[in-house]
C-alpha positions in Angstrom: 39.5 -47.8 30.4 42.2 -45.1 30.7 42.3 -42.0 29.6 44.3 -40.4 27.8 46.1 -37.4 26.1 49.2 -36.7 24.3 51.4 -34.3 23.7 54.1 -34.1 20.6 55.3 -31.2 18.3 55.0 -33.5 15.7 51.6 -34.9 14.2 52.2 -37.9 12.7 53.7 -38.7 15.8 50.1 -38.3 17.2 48.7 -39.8 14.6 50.5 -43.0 15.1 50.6 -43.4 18.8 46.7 -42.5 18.7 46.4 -45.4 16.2 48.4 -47.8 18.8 46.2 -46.8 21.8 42.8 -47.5 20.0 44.1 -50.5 18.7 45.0 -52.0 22.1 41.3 -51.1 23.3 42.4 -50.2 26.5 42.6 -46.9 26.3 40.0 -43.8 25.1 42.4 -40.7 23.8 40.3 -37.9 24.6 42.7 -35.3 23.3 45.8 -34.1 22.1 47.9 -31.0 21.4 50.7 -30.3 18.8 51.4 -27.3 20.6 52.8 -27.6 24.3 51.4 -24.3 25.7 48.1 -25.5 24.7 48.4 -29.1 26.2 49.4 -27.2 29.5 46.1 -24.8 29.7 44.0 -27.7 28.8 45.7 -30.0 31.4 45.4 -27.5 34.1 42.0 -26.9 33.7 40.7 -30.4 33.3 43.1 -32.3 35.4 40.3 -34.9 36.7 39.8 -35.6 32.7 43.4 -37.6 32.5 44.2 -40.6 33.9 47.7 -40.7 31.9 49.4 -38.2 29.6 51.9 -39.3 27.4 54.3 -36.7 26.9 57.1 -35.8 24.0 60.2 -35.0 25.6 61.7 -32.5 23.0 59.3 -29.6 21.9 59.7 -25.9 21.0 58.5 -23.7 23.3 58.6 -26.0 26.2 60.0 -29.4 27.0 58.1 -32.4 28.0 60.0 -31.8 31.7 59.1 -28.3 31.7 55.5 -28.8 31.4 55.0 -31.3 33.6 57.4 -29.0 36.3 54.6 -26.3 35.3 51.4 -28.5 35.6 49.0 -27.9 39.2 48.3 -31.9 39.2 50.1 -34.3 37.4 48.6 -37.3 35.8 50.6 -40.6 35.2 53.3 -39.5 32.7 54.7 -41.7 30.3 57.3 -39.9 28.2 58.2 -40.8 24.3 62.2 -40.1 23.3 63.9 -40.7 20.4 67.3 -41.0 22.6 67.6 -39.4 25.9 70.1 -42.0 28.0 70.7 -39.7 30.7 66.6 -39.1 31.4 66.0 -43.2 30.5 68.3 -43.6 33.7 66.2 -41.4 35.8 62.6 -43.1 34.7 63.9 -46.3 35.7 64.2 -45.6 39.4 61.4 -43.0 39.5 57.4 -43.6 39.0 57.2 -41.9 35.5 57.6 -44.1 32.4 58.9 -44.0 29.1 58.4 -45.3 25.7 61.5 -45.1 22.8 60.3 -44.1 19.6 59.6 -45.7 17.0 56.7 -47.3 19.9 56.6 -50.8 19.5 53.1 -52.1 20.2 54.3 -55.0 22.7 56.3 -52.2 24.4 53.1 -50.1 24.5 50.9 -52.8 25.8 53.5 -53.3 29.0 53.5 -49.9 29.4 49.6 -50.5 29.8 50.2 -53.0 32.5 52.2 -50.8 34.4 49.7 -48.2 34.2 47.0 -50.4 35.1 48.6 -51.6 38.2 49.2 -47.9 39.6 45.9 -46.5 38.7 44.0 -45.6 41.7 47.5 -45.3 44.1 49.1 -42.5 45.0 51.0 -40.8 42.4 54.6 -39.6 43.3 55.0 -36.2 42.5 57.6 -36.3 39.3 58.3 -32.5 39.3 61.1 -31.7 41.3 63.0 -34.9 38.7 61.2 -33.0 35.7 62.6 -29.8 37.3 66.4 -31.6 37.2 66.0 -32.9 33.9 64.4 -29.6 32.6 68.1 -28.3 33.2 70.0 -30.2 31.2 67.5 -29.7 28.5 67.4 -26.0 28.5 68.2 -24.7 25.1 71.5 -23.9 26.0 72.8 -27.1 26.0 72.0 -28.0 22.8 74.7 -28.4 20.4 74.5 -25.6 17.8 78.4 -25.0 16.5 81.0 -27.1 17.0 84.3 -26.5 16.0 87.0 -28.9 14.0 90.3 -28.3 15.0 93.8 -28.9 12.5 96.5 -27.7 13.6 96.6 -24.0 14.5 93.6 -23.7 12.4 90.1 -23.8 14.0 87.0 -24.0 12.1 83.7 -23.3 13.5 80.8 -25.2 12.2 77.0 -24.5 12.4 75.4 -27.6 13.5 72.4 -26.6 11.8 74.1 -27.0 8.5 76.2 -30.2 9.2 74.5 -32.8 6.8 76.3 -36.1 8.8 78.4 -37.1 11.5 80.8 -40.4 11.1 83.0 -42.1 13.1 85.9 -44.0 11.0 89.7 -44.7 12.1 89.0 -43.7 15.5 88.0 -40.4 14.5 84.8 -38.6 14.6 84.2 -36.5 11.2 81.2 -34.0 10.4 79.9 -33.1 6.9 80.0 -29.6 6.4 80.8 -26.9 3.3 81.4 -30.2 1.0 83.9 -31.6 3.1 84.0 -33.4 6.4 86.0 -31.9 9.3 87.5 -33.9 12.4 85.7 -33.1 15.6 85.6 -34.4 19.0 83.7 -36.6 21.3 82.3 -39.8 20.1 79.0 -40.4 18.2 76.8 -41.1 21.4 78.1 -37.7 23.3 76.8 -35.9 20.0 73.3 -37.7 19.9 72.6 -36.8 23.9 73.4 -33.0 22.9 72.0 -33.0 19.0 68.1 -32.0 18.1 66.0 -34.9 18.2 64.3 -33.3 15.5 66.7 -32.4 13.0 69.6 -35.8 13.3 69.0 -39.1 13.5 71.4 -41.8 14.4 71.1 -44.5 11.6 73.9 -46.8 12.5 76.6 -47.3 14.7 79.1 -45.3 13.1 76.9 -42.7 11.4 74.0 -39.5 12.3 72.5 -37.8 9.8 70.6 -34.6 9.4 67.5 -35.1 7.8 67.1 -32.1 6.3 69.5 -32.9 3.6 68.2 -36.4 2.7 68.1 -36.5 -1.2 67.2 -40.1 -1.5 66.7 -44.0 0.4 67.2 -46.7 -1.8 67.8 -51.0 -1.4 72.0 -51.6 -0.7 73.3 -54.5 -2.4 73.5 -56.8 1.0 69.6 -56.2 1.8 70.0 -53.1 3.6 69.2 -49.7 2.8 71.4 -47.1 2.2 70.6 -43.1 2.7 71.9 -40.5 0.0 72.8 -36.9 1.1 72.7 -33.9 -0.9 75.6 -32.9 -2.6 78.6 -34.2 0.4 81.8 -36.4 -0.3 80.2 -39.0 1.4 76.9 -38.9 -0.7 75.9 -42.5 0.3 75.7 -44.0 4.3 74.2 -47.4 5.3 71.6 -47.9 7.7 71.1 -50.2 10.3 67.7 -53.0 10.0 67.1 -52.0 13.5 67.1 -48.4 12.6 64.8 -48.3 9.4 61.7 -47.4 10.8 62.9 -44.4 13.0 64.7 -42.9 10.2 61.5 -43.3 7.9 59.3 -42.2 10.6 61.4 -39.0 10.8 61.8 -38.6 7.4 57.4 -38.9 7.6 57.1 -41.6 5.4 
């Protein structure tokens, strides 16, 4: 049986992913941190305890690539992302794995496979591509203003404060000040460089910041529809294949 432990800033994150481990009874979770300084001290000093860590990729303090640049013997890594293209690229080709959140448990259990098969052969060291990715997610690359140009006139927004992003008419507009302001770059370029944390994409042509979710309720074709907090566009639809993320999110 493999051990493991896991690492993710948030707890119901660990909650949930514990829950899908011990279900699949292939695996004993002997640990986890919230916290990734912690996981990092206890890692280093038990290495011969962990057989895989699975490993949030977006985390105060440290990123998942930064820990696992900083740990003295890596384990098998599997990393969980909400999004992360770019890094998704990288796994493929490399020996580390990857799971997209919300985990799907037939997802998980081929993960297991995989895990299963390697056990016991040499484990490629992942640093030196955690050290590369580390870099592009350093903290200043993060999108925290943006700025909507009209004109002569530019406005400079803080993302923080931005309650959606939408793309209609060929344009890309972001809810701000109770109004929405033209930006640039497309929907996809703004989820590689947003918080994971804070925004959520919950359909093609819309992100939103959870922070200023008022309310979810049934849309009249089936669907479900999100309300924001007091914007021009109070009321965005969300994608069936993008419920559960936005409700895990949203912790509910």
């Amino acid at each position: 049986m493999l051990r493991a432990y896991l690492v993710d800033d948030e707890r119901l994150a660990v909650e949930r992913l514990s829950r899908l481990l011990e279900a699949t009874r292939r695996v004993a979770v002997t640990g986890s941190a919230l916290d990734p300084e912690q996981a990092l001290e206890y890692l280093n000093a038990h290495p011969a305890d962990v057989d895989v860590l699975f490993l949030d990729i977006q985390m105060p303090g440290l990123t998942g690539f930064e820990l696992l640049e900083r740990l003295e013997r890596p384990p098998m890594v599997v990393f969980t992302t909400a999004y992360d293209r770019y890094a998704i690229d990288a796994f493929e080709v490399s020996s580390v794995d990857y799971l997209l959140k919300p985990i799907e448990p037939e997802r998980l259990n081929r993960c297991l496979d995989k895990l299963d098969h390697r056990r016991g052969m040499q484990i490629r060291d992942v640093r030196t591509l955690a050290r590369e990715l580390a870099s592009q997610l350093s903290p200043g690359r993060r999108l925290e203003r943006i700025a909507s140009r009209v004109g002569e006139r530019t406005t400079i927004l803080d993302v923080a404060k931005v309650t959606h992003f939408v793309a209609r008419d060929k344009l890309t507009y972001a809810g701000a000040h109770g109004r929405e302001h033209v930006v640039e770059g497309s929907l996809t370029d703004l989820e590689a460089r947003l918080d994971s944390r804070r925004f959520v994409r919950i359909h093609r042509s819309a992100i939103v910041n959870v922070a200023f979710v008022e309310a979810l309720h049934p849309a009249v074709d089936g669907g479900l529809v999100v309300r924001l907090k007091g914007e021009p566009v109070s009321e965005l639809p969300v994608a069936r294949d993008r419920v559960r993320d936005l409700k895990d999110r949203l912790g509910i």
